[in-house]
C-alpha positions, 0 to 999 in steps of 0.5 A, a space after each residue: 581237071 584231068 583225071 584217069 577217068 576223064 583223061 580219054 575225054 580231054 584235048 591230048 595235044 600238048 600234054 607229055 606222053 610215054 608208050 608204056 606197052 606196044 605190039 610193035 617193041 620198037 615203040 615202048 619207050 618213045 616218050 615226048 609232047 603230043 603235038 597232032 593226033 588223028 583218028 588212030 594215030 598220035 604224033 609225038 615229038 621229043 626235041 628235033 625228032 617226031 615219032 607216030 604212034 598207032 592208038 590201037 596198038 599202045 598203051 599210053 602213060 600221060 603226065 597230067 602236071 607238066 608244070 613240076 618236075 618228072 620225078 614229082 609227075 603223077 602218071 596216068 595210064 590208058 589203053 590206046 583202044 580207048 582213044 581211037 576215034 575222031 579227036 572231036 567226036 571222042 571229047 564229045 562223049 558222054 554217059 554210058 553212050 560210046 559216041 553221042 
């Protein structure tokens, strides 16, 4: 199940994200499904429009129940810094150990 604690650990494609908080103002507000990701970037998409985002510069609100409504949604909030790495090697993680 995801949770705020194991939310860094999961696949993020597919699941609905907004930016809550950028350095670069232009990106706080860009919200839709995340379709790629990369080492220190994900890629949104919202209709016929794809936005990249970089982690490290972001704060991120993921939608964990896609299924219902977005009023009835809950929200998890998490620091872009922590999902810079390898998509592979970040859902390895395990433990106090940043990388196995």
């Amino acid at each position: 199940m995801l949770t705020a604690e194991t939310l860094p650990r999961h696949e993020l494609v597919g699941l609905h994200v907004r930016v809550a908080d950028s350095s670069d103002p232009t990106l706080v507000g860009c919200e839709g499904t995340v379709v790629s990701e990369t080492t220190n970037t994900l890629l949104l998409s919202a209709g016929s429009r794809s936005v990249r985002v970089p982690k490290a510069v972001a704060t991120f609100e993921f939608r964990l129940d896609a299924e219902c409504s977005e009023d009835a949604s809950e929200y998890v909030v998490v620091e872009g810094e922590r999902l810079v790495a390898r998509p592979a090697r970040r859902t390895e993680r395990t433990g106090d150990s940043r990388w196995q």
